[in-house]
Backbone as a chain_set.jsonl record, in Angstrom:
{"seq": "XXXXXXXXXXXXXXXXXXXXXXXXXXXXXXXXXXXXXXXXXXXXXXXXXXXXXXXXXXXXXXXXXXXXXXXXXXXXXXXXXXXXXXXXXXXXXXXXXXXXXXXXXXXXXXXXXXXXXXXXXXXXXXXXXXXXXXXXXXXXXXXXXXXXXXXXXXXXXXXXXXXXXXXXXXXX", "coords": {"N": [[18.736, -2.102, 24.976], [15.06, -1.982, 25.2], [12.299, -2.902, 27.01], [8.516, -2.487, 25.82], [5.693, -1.329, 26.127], [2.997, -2.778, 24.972], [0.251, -2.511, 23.142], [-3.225, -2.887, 23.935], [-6.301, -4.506, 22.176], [-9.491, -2.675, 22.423], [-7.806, -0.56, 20.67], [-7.381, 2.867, 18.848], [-5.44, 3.015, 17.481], [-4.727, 0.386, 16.63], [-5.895, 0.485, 14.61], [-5.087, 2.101, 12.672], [-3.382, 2.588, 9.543], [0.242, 2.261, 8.895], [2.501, 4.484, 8.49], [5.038, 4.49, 5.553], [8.836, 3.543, 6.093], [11.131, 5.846, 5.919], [14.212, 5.893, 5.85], [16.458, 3.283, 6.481], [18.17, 3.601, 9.791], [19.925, 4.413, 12.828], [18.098, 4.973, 14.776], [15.723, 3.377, 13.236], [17.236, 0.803, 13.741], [17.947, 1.001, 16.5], [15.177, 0.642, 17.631], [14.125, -1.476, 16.032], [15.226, -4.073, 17.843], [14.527, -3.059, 20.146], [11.611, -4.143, 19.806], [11.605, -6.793, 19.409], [13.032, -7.538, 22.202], [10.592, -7.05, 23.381], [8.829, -8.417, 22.283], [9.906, -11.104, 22.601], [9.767, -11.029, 25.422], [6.78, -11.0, 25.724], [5.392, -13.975, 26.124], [5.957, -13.857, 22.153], [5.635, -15.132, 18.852], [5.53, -12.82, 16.547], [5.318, -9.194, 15.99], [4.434, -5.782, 15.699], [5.038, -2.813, 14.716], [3.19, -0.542, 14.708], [1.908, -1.763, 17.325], [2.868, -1.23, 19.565], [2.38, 1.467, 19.469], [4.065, 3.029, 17.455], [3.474, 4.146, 14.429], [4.697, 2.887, 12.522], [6.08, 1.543, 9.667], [7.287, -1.589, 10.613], [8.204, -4.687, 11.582], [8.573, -7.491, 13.75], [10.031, -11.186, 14.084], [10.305, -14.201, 14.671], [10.015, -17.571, 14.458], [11.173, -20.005, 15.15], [11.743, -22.703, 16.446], [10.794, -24.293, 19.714], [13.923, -24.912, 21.598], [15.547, -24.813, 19.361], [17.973, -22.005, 18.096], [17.549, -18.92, 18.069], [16.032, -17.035, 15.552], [15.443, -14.346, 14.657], [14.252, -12.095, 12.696], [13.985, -8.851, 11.307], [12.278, -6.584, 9.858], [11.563, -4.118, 7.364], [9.222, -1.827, 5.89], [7.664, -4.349, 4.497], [5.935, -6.189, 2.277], [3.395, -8.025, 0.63], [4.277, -9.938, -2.398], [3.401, -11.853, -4.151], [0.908, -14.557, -3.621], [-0.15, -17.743, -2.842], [-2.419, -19.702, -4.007], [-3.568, -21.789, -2.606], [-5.139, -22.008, 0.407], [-4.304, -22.132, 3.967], [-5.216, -22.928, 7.473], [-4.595, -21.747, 10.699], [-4.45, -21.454, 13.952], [-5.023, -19.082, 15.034], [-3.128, -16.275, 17.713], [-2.886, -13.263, 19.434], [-0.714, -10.474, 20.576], [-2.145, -7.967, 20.974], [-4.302, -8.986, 21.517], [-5.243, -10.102, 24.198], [-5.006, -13.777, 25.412], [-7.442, -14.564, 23.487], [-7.708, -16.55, 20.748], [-8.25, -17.611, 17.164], [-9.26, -19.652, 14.646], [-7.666, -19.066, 11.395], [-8.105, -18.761, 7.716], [-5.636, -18.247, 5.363], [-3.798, -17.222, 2.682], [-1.304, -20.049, 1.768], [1.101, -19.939, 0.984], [3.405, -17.381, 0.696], [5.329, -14.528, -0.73], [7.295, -12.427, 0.126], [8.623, -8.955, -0.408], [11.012, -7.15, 0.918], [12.903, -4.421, 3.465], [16.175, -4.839, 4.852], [17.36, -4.906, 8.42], [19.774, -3.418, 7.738], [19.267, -2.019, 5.287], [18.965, -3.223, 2.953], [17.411, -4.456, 0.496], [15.258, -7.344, 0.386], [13.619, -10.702, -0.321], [11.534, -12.596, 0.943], [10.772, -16.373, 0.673], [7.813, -17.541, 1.803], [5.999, -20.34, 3.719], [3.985, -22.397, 5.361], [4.118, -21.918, 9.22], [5.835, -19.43, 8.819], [4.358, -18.284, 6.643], [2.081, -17.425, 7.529], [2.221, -15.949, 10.256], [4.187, -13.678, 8.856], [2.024, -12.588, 6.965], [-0.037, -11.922, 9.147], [1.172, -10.103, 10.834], [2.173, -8.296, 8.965], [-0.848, -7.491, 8.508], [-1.562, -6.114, 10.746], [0.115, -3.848, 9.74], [-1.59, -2.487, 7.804], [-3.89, -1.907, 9.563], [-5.522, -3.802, 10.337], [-6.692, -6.6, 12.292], [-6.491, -9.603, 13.452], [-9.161, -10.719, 13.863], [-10.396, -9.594, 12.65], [-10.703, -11.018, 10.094], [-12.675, -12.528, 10.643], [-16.055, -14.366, 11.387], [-18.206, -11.441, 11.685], [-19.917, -12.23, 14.261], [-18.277, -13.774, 16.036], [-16.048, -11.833, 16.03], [-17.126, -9.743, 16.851], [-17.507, -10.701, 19.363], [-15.366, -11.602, 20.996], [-14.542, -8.53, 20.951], [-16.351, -7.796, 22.491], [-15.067, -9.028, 24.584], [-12.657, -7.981, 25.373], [-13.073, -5.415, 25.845], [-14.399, -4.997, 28.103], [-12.582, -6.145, 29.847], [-10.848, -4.642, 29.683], [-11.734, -2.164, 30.491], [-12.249, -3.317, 33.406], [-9.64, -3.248, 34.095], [-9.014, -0.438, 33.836], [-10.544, 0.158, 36.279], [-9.637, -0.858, 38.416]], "CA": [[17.42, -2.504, 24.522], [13.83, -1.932, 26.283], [10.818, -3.349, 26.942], [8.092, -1.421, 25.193], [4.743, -1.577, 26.821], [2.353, -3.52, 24.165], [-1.454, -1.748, 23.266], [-4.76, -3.98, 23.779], [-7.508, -3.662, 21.425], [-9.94, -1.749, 21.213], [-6.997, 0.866, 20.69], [-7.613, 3.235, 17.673], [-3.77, 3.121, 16.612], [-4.258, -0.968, 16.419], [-6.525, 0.456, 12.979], [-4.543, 2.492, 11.814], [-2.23, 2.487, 8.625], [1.521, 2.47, 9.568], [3.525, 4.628, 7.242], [6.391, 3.953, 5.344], [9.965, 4.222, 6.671], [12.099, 6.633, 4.803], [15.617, 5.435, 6.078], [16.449, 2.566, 8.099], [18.944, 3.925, 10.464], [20.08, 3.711, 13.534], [16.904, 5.146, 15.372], [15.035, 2.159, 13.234], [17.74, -0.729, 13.644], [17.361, 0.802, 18.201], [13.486, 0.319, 17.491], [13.8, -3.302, 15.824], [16.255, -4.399, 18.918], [13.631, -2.842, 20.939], [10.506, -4.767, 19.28], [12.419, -7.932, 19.717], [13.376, -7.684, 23.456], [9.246, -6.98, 24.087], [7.732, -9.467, 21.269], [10.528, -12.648, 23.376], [9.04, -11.078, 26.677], [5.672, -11.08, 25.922], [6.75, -14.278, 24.941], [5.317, -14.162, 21.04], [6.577, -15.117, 17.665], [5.847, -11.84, 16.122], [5.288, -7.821, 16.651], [4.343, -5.169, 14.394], [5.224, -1.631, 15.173], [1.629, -0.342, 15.79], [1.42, -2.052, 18.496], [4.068, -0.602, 20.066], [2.213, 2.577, 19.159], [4.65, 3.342, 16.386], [2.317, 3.948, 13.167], [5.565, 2.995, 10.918], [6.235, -0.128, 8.821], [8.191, -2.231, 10.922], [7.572, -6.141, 11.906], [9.921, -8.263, 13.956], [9.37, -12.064, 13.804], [10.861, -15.138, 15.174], [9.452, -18.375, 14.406], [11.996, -20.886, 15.753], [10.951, -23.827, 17.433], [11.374, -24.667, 21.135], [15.105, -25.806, 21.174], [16.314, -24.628, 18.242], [18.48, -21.466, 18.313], [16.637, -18.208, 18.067], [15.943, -17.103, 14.002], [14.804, -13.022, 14.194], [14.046, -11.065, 11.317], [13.744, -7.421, 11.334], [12.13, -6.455, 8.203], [11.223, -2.538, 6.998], [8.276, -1.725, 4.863], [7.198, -5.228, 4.285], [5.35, -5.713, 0.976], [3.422, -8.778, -0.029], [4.301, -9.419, -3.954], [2.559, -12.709, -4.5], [0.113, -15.247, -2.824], [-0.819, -18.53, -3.601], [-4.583, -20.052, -4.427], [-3.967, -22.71, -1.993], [-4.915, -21.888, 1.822], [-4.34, -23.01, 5.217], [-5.85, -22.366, 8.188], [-4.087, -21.894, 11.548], [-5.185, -20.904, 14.805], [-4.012, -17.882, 15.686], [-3.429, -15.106, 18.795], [-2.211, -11.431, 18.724], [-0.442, -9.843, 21.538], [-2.81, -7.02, 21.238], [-5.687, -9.452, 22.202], [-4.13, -11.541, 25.0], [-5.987, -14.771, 26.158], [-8.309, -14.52, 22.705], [-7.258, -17.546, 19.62], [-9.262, -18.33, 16.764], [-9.035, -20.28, 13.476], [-7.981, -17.522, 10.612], [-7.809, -18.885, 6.693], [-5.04, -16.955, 4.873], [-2.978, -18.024, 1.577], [-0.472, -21.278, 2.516], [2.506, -19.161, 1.038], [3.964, -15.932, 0.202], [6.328, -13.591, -1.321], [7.289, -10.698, 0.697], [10.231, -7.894, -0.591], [11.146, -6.135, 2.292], [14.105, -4.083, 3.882], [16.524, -5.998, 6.359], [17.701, -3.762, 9.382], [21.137, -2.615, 6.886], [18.387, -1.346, 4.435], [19.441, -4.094, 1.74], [16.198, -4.901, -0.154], [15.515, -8.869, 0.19], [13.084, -10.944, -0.972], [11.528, -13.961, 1.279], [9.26, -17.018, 0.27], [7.842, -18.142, 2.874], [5.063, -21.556, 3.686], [3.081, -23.048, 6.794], [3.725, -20.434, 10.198], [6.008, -18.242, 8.988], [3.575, -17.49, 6.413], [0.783, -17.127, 8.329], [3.026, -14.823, 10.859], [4.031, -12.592, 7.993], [0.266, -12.15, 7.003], [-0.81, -11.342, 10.24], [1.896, -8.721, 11.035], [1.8, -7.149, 7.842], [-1.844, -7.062, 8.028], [-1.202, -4.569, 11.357], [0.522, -2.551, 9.38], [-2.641, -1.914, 7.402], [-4.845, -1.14, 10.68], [-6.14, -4.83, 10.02], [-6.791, -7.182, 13.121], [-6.876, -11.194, 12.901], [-10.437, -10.865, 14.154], [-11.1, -8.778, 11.475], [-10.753, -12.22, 9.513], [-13.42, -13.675, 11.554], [-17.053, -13.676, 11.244], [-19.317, -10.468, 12.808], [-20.477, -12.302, 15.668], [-17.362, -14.178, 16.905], [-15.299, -10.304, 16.091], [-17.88, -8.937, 18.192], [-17.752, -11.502, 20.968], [-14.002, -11.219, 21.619], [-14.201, -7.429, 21.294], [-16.749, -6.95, 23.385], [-14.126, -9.0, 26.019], [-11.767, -6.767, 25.38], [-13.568, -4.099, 26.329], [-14.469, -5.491, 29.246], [-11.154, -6.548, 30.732], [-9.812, -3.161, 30.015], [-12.788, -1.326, 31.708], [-11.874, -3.997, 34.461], [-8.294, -2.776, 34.495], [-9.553, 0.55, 34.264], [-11.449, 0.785, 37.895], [-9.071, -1.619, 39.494]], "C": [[16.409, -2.258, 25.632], [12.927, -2.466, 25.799], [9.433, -2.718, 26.514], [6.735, -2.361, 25.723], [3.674, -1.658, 25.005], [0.548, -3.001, 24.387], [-2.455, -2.96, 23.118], [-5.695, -3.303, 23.162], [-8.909, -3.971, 22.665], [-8.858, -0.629, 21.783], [-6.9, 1.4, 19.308], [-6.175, 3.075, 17.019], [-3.901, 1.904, 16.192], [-5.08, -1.021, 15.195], [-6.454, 1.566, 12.671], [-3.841, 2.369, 10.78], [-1.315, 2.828, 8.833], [2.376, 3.28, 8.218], [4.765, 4.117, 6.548], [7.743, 4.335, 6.145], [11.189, 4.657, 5.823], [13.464, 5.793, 4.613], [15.166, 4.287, 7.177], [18.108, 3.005, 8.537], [19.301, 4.242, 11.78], [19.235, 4.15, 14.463], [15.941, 3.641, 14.82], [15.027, 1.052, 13.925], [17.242, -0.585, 15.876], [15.528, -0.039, 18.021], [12.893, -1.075, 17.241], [14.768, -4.235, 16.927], [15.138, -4.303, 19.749], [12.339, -3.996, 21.563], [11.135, -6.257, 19.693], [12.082, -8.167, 20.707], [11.826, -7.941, 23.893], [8.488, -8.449, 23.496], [7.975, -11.089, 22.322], [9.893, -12.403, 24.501], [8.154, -11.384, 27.087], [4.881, -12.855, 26.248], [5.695, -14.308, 23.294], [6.286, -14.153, 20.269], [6.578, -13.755, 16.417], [5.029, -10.566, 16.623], [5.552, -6.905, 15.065], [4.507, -3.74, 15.32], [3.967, -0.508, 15.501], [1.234, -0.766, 16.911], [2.111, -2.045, 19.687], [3.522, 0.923, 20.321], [3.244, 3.286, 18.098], [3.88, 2.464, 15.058], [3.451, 4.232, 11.94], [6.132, 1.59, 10.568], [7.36, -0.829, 9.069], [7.668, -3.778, 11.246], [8.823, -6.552, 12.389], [9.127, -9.739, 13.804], [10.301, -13.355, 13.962], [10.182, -16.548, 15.903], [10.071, -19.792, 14.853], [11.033, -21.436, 16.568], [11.336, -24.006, 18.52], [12.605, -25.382, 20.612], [16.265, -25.362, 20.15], [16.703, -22.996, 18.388], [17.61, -19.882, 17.382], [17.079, -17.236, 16.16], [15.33, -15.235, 13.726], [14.801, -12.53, 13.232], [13.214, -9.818, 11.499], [13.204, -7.18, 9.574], [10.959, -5.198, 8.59], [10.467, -2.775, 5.877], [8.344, -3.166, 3.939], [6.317, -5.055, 2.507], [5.062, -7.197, 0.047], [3.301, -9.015, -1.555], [3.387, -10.997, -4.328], [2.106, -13.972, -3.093], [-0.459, -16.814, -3.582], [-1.787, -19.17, -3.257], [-4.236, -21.085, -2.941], [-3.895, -22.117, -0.249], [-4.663, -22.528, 2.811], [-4.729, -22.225, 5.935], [-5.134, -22.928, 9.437], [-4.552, -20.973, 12.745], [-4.454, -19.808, 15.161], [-4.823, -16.891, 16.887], [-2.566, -14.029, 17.733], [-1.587, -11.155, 20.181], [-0.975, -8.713, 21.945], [-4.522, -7.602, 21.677], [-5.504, -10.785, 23.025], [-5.431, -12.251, 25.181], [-6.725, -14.95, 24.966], [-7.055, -15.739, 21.463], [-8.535, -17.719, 18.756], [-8.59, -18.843, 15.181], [-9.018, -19.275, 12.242], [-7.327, -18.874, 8.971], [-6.914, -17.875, 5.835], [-4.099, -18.271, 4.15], [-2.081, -18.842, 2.562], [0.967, -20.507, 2.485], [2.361, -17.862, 0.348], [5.171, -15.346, 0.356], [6.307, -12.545, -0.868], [9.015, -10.08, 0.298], [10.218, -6.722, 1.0], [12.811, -5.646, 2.578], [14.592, -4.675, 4.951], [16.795, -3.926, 7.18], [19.072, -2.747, 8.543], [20.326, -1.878, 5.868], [18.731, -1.603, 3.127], [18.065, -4.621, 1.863], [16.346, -6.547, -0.217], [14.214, -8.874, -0.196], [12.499, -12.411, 0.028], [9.969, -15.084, 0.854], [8.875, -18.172, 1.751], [6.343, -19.08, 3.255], [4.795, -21.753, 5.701], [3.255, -21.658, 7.884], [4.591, -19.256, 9.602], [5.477, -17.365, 7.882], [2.637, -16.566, 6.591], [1.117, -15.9, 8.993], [3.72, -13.524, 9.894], [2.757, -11.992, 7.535], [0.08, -11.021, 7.901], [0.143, -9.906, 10.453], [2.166, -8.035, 10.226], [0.093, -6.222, 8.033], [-2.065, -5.867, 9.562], [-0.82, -3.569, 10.837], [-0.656, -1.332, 8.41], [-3.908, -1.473, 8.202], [-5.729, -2.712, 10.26], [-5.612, -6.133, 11.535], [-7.331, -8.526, 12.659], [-8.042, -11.281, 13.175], [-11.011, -10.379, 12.965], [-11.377, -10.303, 10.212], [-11.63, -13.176, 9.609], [-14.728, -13.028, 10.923], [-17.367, -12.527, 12.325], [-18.978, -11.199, 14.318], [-19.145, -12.87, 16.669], [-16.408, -13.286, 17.211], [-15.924, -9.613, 17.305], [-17.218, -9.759, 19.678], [-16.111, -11.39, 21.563], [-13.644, -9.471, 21.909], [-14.527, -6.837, 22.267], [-16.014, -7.677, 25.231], [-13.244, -8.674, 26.229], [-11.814, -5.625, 26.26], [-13.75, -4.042, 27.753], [-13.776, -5.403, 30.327], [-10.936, -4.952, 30.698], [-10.657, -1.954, 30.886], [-12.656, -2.046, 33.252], [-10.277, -2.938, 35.324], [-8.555, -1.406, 35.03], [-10.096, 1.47, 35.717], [-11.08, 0.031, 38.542], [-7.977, -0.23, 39.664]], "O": [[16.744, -2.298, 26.816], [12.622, -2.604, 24.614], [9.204, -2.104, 27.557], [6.656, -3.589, 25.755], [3.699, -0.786, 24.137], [-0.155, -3.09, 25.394], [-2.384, -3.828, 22.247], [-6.016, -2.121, 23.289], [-9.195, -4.924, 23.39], [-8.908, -0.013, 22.847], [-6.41, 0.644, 18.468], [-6.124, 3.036, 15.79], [-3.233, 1.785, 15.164], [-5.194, -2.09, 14.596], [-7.451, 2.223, 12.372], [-3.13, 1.461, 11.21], [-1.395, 4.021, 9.124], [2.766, 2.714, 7.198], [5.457, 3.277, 7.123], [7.75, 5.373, 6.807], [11.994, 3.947, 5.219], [13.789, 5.186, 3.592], [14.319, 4.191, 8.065], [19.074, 2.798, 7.802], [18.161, 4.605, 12.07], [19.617, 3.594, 15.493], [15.489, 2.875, 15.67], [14.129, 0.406, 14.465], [16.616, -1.426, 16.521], [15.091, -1.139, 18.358], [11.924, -1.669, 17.714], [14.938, -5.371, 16.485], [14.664, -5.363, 20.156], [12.072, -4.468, 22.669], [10.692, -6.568, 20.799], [11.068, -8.852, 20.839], [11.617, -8.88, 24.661], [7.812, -9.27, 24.116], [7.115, -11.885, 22.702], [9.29, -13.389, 24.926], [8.002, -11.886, 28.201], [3.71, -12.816, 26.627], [4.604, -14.864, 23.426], [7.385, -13.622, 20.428], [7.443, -13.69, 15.544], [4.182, -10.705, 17.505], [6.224, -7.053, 14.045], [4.117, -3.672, 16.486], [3.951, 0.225, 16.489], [0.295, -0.253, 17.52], [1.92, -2.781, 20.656], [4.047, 1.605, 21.2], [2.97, 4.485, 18.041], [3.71, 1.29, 14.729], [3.456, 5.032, 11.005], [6.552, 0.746, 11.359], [8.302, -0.9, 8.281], [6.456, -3.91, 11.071], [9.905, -6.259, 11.881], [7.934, -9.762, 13.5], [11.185, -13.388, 13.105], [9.902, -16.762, 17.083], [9.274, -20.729, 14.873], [10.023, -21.022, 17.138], [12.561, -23.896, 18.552], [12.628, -26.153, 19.653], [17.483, -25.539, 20.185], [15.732, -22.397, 18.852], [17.197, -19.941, 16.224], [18.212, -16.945, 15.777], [14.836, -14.943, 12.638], [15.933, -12.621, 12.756], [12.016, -9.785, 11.78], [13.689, -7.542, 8.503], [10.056, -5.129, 9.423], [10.744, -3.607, 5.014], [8.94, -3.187, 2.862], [6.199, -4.038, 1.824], [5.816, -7.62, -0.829], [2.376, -8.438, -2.127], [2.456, -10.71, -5.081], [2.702, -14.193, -2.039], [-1.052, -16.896, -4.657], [-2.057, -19.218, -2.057], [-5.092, -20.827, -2.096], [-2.82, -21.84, 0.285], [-4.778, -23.744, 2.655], [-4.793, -21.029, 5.65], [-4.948, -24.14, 9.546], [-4.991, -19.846, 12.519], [-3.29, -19.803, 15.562], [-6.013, -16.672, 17.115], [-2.076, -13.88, 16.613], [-2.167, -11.808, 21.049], [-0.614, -8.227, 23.017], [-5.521, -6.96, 22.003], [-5.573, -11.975, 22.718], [-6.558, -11.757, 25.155], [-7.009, -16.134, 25.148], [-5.828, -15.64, 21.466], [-9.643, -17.918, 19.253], [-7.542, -18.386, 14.725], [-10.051, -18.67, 11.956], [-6.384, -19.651, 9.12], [-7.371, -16.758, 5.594], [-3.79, -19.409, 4.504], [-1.988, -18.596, 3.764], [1.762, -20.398, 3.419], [1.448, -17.43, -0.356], [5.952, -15.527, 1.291], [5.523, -11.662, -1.216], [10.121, -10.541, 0.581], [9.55, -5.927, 1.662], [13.774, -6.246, 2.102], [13.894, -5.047, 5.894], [16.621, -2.746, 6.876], [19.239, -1.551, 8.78], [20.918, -0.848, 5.545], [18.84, -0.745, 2.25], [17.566, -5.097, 2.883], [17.33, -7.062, -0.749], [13.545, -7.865, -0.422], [13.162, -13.416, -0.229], [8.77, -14.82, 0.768], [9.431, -19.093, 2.348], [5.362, -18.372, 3.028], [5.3, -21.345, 6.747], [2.739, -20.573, 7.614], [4.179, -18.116, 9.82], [5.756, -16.168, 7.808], [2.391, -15.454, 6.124], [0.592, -14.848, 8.626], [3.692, -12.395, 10.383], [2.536, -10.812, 7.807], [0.035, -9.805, 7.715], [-0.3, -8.786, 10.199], [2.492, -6.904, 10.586], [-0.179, -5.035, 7.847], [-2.714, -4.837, 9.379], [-1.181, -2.447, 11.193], [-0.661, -0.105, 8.312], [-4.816, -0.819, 7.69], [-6.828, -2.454, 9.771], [-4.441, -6.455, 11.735], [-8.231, -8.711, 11.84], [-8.404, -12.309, 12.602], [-12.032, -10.806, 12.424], [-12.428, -10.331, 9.572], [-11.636, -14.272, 9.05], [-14.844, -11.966, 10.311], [-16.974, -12.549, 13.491], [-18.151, -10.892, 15.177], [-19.007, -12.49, 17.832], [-15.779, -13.427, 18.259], [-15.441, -9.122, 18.326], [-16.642, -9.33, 20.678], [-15.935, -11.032, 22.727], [-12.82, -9.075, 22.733], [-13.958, -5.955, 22.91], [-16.2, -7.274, 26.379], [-12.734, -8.945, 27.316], [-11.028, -5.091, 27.043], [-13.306, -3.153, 28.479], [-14.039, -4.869, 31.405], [-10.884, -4.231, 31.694], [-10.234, -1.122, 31.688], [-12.948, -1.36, 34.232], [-10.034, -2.348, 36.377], [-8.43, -1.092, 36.214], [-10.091, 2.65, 36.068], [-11.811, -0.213, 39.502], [-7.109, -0.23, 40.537]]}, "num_chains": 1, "name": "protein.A"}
C-alpha cells in the first residue's frame, strides 16, 4: 500500500466529473487499499478518487468511532437511488480544503447501490454521518465541492484562502 499525495483546491481536477469504472480488478481493489492507507493518514473519514487525481468513481470511507474497530468500505461507481425530505445539517471539512469547516444541509438519509471491491453490486441505507459522508464523497465524484453548498460569499471567502496558502506554499 502507499500514501498518495492529496490535491488542495483550487485544483481543476477537484471539478471535474470522475468516470465510471469498467472492471473492478486488481489495479482498482491496489487503488482502494491505496485510498485507505492516505484518507487514515491524513487522518479523515472519507476520500474520493479525484482527489487523489484519479478522475474515476471510486470513494473509500470509514466512519467508526474513536475506539471502536476500524469499519472501511470501498465502494465503485457509487450511485445515489433515493433521498429523503427530511435534512440535517452537519459541519463539515474536506481533505482537499484543510483547516476550512462549515455547516452544509444535505438529505438525513440515503440509498446508495454501489460496487464492493469483489465487484458484487450492494445496496446501502445509510442515516446521520455516514450519510452525510456518502453525500459529500459522491458529490466529488461529480466535480462538486462542500463549499459549493455554501453561500457566494462564505465559497468565496474560503477560496480565496486557499489560494492564498497555496501561493504561500508556492514562494516558500
Amino acid at each position: 500500500m502507499a500514501k498518495l499525495p492529496i490535491l488542495i483546491a483550487p485544483d481543476p481536477r477537484l471539478k471535474t466529473r470522475a468516470s465510471p469504472v469498467a472492471k473492478v480488478d486488481d489495479r482498482i481493489r491496489r487503488l482502494l487499499d491505496d485510498m485507505l492507507e492516505t484518507m487514515y493518514d491524513a487522518p479523515g473519514i472519507g476520500l474520493a478518487a479525484p482527489q487523489i487525481g484519479v478522475l474515476e468513481r471510486l470513494i473509500v470511507i470509514d466512519v467508526a468511532e474513536k475506539g471502536e474497530p476500524p469499519a472501511p468500505m470501498r465502494i465503485v461507481n457509487p450511485e445515489i437511488t433515493w433521498r429523503s425530505e427530511e435534512l440535517s445539517t452537519y459541519n463539515e471539512g474536506c481533505l482537499s480544503l484543510p483547516e476550512h469547516y462549515a455547516d452544509v444541509t444535505r438529505p438525513a438519509r440515503v440509498k446508495v447501490r454501489y460496487q464492493d471491491e469483489t465487484g458484487e453490486t450492494r445496496e446501502v441505507e445509510a442515516g446521520s454521518l455516514l450519510a452525510t459522508c456518502l453525500q459529500h464523497e459522491i458529490d466529488h465524484l461529480d466535480g462538486v465541492l462542500f463549499v459549493d453548498h455554501l453561500s457566494m460569499l462564505k465559497r468565496n471567502m474560503i477560496m480565496r484562502k486557499l489560494q492564498k496558502a497555496k501561493r504561500g506554499q508556492a514562494s516558500a
